[in-house]
C-alpha positions, -999 to +999 in steps of 0.1 A: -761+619+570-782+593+556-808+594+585-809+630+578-817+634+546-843+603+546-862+624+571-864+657+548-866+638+516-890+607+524-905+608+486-870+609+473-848+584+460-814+585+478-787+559+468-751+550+463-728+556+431-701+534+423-688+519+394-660+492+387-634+517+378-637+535+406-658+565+401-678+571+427-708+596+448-719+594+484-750+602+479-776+605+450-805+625+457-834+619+426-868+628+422-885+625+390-861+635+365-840+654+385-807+644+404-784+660+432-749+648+441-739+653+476-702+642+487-690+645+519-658+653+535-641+662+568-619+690+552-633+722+551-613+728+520-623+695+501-607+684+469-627+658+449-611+628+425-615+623+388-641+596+396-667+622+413-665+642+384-667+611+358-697+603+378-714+633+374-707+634+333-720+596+335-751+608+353-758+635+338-762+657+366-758+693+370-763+701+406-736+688+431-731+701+470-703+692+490-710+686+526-681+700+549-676+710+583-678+743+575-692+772+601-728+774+591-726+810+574-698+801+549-705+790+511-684+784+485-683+772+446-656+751+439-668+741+401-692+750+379-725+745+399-711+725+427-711+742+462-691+737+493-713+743+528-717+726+561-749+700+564-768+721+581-768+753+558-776+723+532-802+709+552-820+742+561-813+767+528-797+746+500-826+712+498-854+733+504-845+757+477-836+729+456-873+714+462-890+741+454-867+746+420-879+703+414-916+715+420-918+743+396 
């Protein structure tokens, strides 16, 4: 996953979240100002701890997507503005509209 999204997001800074209490993110996507949280799971029906969502309120950020082995046409909100889909939906739909939204 992290080979992937360095090759779409080369001018991006990706990096780990994880603080001492536990809370944690796979995967911080920021450009500028703006910040993405991407977790991934192996269930397609994915349940996320306290500590993602303490991250997020830490963070400040808005925008999460959960990366699931999902069949690439399925899409799915599990709170607020975080999204279930499969990586490559994400990779090809989701980050490129998210791009252009961060270039606007």
């Amino acid at each position: 996953m992290l080979a992937q999204l360095n090759a779409v997001l080369h001018d991006w800074a990706i990096y780990f979240y994880r603080t001492s209490d536990g809370s944690e993110i796979d995967f911080i996507l920021e450009s500028g100002k703006n910040r993405i949280a991407i977790e991934c799971k192996v269930s397609s029906s994915p349940r996320l701890g306290a500590g993602f969502y303490h991250g997020l309120e830490l963070l400040k950020i808005d925008d999460a997507c959960v990366i699931s082995p999902l069949i690439r046409s399925e899409e799915y909100t599990i709170k607020n503005n975080i999204t279930v889909c499969s990586i490559d939906r994400f990779l090809t739909e989701k980050l490129p509209s998210i791009r252009n939204s961060f270039n606007q």
